[in-house]
N, C-alpha and C positions, 0 to 999 in steps of 0.2 A: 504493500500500500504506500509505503514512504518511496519508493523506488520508481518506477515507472510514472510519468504523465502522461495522456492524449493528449497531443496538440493538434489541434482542426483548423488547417490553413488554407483559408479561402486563394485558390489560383489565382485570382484576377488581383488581390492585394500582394501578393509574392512576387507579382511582374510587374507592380511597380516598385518595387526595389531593385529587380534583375531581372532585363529582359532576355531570359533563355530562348533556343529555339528548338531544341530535343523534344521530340514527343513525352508525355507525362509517364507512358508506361516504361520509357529507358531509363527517364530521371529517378522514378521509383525505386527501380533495379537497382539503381547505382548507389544509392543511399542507402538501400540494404547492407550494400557491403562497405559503405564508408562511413556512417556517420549514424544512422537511427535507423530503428522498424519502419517502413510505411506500410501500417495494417490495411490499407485499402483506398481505394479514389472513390469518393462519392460524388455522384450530382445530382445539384440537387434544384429544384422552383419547375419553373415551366419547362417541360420537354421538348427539346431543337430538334426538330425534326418534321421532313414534309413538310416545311414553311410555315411550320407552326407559328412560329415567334411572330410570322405577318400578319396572323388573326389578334393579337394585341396591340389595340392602337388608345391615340389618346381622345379624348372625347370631351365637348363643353355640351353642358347639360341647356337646351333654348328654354323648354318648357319644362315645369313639374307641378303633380297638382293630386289630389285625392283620386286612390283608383276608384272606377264608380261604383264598383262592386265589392269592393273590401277596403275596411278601415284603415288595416293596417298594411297597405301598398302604396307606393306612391306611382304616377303612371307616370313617364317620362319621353321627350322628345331628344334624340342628343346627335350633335354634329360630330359624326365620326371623320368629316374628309371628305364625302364622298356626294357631298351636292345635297341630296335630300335627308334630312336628319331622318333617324331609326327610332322608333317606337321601342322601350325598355322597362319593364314591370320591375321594378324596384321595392325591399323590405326594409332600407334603411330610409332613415329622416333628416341626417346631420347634416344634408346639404339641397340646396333649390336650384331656382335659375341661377346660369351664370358661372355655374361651380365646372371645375376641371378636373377630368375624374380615370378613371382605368375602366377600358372595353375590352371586353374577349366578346369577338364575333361569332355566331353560329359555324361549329367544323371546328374552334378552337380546344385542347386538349389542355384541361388547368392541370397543376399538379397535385398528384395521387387519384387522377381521376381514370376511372376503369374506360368512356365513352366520351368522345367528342361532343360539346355543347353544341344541341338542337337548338331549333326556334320552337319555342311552347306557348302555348293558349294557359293565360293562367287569369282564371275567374272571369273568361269569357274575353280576356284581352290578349292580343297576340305582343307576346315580348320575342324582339328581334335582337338577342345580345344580351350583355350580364355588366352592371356595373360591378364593377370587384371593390374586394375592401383587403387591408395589405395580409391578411391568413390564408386567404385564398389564393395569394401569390406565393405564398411561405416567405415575405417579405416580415413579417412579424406577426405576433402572437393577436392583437385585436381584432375583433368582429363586431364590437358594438355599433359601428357602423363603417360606413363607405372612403375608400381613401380618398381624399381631395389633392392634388395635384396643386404646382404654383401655375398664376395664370400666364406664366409666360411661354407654356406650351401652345402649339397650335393645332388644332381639331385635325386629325389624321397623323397626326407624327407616332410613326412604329414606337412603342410603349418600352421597346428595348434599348432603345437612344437615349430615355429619361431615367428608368430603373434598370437596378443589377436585375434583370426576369431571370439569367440563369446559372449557376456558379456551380464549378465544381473545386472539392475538398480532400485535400492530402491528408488523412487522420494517419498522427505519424505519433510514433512512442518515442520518447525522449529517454535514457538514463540518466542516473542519480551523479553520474560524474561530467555530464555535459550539459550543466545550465546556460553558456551558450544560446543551446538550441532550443530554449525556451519562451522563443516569440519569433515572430513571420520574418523579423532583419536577421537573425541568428541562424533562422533557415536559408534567408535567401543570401548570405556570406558563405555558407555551404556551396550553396547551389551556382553561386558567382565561381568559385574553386573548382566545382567541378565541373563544370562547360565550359570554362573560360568566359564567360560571356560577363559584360560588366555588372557593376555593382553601384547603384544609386547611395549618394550620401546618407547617413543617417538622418530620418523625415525630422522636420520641425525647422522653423526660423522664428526667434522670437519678435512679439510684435512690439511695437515703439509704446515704451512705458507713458502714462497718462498721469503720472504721479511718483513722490519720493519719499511715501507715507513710512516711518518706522516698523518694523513687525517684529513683535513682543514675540520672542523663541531666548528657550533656555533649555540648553543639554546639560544634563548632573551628573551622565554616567555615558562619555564619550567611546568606552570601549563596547559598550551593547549598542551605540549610537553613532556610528564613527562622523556620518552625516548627516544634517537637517534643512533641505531647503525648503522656507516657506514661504507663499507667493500671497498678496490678497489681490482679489478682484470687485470691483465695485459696478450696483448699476447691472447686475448679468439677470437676465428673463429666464427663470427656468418653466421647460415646454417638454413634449416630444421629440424628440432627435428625429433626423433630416430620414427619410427611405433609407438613404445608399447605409448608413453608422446600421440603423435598425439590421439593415439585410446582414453587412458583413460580421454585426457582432452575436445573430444567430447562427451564420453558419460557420462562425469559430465556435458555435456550441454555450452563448451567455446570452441571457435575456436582456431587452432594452427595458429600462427604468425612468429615463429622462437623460437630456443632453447632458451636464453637467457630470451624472454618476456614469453614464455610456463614455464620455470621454477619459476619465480615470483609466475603465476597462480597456479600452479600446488602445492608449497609450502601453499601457501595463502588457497585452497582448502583441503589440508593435514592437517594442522595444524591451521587454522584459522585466521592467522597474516598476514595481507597484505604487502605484497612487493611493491619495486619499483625499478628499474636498469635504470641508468642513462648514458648517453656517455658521461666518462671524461674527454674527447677534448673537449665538447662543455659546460662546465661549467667554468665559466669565473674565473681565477685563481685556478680554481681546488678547489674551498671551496664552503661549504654548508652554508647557514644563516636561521635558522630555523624564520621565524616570523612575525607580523602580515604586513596585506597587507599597502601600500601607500595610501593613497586616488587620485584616478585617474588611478592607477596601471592598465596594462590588463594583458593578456597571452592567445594567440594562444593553447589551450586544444587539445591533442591527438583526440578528434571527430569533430578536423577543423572547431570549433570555436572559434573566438575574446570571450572573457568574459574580462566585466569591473569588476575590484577588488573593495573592499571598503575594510576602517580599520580594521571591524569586523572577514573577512577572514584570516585564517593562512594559511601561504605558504612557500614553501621550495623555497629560493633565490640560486643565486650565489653572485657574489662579485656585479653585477651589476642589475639582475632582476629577477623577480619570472618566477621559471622552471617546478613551479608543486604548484596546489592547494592542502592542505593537507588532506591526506586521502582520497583524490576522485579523483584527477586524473591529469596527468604529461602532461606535455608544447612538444607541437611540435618540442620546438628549441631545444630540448637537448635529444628527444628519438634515441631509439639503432637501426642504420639500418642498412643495408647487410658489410659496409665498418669500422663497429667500431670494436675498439681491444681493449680499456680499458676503465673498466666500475666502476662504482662506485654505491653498493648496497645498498639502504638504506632498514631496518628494526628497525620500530623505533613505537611509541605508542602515539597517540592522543587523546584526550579529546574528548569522546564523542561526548556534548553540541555544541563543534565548529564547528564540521564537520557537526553536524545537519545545523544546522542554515544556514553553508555556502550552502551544500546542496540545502535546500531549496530554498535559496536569487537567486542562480546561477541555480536553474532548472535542476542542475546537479547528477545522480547517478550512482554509480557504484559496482561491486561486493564489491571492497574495501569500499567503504561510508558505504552499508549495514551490513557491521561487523562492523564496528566502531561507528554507531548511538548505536547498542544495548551494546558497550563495551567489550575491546579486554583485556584478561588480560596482564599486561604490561611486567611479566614473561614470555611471549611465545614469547616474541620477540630474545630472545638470540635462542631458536631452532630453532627459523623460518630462520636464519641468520646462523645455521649451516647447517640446510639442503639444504638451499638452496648453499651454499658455495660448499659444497660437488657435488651437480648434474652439479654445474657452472663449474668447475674444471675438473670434469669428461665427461660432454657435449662438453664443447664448447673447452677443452684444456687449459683456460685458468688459470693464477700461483695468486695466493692470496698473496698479499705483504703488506697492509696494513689495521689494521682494528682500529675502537674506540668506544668506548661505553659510550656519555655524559648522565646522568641524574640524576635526582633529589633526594633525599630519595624518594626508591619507596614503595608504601602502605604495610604496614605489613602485614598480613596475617590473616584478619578476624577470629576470635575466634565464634563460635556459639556452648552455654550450651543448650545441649537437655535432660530434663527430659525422662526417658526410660517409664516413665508408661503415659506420655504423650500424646507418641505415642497410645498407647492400647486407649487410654482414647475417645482422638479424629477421632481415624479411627473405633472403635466399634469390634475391632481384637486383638486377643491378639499376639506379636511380641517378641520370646524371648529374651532377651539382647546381648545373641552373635549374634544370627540373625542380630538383628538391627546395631551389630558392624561393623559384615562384610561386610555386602549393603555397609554401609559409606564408609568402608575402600576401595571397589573394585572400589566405584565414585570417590575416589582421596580425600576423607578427612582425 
């Protein structure tokens, strides 16, 4: 259980890091033998095939209005493109005229669906097509009603030019000694080594700070805490996350929650440094106290649990109590919900050893714990903290005013002498010396 992770890497995110050109089932192969399991390729949304994907188009709804025959229908007109709008019997309400919306036409084949979408008479009215709502694309988990579209689609534009409709998934098993390869850049540095094929910079540019605000951070015990950066943001709209975040952080296997908590993830799974966002109304003086637990201590855990604390645990405080056990997982009293405006990001670096123990004492894991038991390098916390600065900024709206970065001297940068005839010696291969330079150089040494 401590050993093995899935990681679920959406294809279309991995080639923006590295654009390969090997078919998926050679790269699979390859990786087998160099670097990780790949248990399987999955694909997954709307099925490509026989021009399928041509039967999803985008649609502006002209007309909507009570069906005549049933309360709960709505009857619709909608401009698919194609000169005379389509007649469409609708069960959802969240949207009227005017709205821009997802069509599967008649012949269309949704996903998990046994038969192609007919034209059907429903309560004596002929529906010609299906508004979709994003479940039905496997775009995300909601159905309470219909996806709305921005209105700067135009009525006919193929429905695949706007959303991921279909992604396929490298479920790849990671070991316990190659944390690495525990996020989509870590695979696709892999993946750059072995095709040769290049490798995009690590994502994120930070965006032009809005402010030079102090941020209250205090480490007490820099050896379980080597790093702590904390960023606040001011003024951010927390909403639903954009389709494309929804799509890609289901089919890495994590639910959408809201922009704000999806970007945490979404960075965390990118680059492999776990995040945290805090609402910094509900941290008590607006400071942080990085350190070990009270004896007696509790905190109410984000999965609506009381956990009792002991000494041994480290926790991220405020001025009066612990808001977050460290590295595994943030206090009910201080998470982001639909009414917070300023937040306070932490991206910061923990001791292995502590988080295990706490971990295991508290029965507690989380995607974030599982990085941090095998050890995160305490370098990727500065991009983990830009990138996600940048999608915070540009998601939710909201202005960057203050950031600080406490830590300790952090570890130099391991030197390892590799004899070159070593290599030949021990693997029964001969490897010529710039060979062997390049491999190193393309893994980042």
């Amino acid at each position: 259980m401590h050993g093995e992770a899935v990681l679920k890497v959406p294809v279309s995110w991995l080639r923006e890091y590295v654009a390969f050109d090997w078919p998926l089932e050679r790269l699979a192969a390859k990786l087998v033998f160099t670097s990780c399991e790949v248990d399987r390729i999955v694909t997954r949304g709307v099925p490509d095939l026989d021009g399928n994907l041509g039967r999803f188009l985008v649609g502006r709804v002209v007309e909507a209005g009570k069906h005549p025959n049933a309360d709960r229908l709505q009857l619709c007109r909608v401009d698919v493109g194609e000169g005379e709008p389509r007649q469409i019997v609708c069960g959802a309400w969240n949207f009227g005229a005017g709205a821009t919306v997802a069509v599967a036409l008649p012949g269309a084949l949704l996903p998990g669906a046994a038969e192609p979408l007919g034209e059907a008479k429903l309560r004596g009215e002929l529906s010609r097509g299906m508004i979709l709502s994003e479940r039905e694309l496997e775009l995300g988990v909601d159905h309470s009603g219909i996806m709305v579209l921005a209105d700067e689609h135009e009525p006919g534009t193929p429905l695949a030019d706007v959303l991921p409709l279909t992604e396929t998934v490298l479920e790849i098993e990671t070991g316990f000694n190659r944390p690495d390869l525990a996020s989509v850049y870590g695979i696709a540095r892999e993946v750059a080594a072995l095709t040769c094929a290049e490798l995009a910079p690590p994502p994120g540019r930070d965006p032009e700070p809005a402010g030079a605000e102090e941020v209250d951070v205090r480490v007490d015990d820099l050896e379980a805490c080597p790093r702590y950066i904390g960023r606040v943001f001011r003024g951010a709209t927390v909403e639903p996350s954009p389709p494309w975040l929804k799509a890609r952080l289901l089919a890495a296997g994590m639910r959408s929650i809201s922009n704000v908590v999806d970007v945490t993830n979404y960075v965390m799974l990118a680059l492999g440094s776990p995040l945290h966002a805090f609402d910094l109304s509900l941290l008590e003086e607006h400071r942080i106290v990085v350190r070990r637990a009270a004896d007696g201590e509790r905190i109410l855990t984000l999965d609506g649990n009381e956990r009792l604390l002991a000494p041994t645990d480290l926790v991220i405080a405020d001025a009066r109590r612990p808001v977050a056990v460290a590295g595994i997982m943030g206090g009910e009293d201080s998470e982001v919900r639909p009414e917070t405006t300023d937040l306070l990001l932490e991206a910061a670096n923990f001791d292995a050893l502590t988080v295990l123990r706490a971990s295991r004492r508290l029965r507690l894991r989380s995607e974030a714990s599982t990085r941090w038991e095998k050890g995160v390098d305490p370098y990727a916390a500065e991009q983990a903290a830009t990138h996600a600065s940048e999608l915070l900024v540009s998601l939710t709206g909201a202005r960057l005013t203050g950031h600080v970065d406490v830590h300790a001297a952090l570890p130099a940068r391991p030197v390892v002498r590799l004899r070159l005839e070593l290599a030949d010696r021990l693997s029964g291969m001969t490897f010529p010396a710039a060979e062997q330079r390049e491999t190193l150089h393309r893994l980042g040494f």
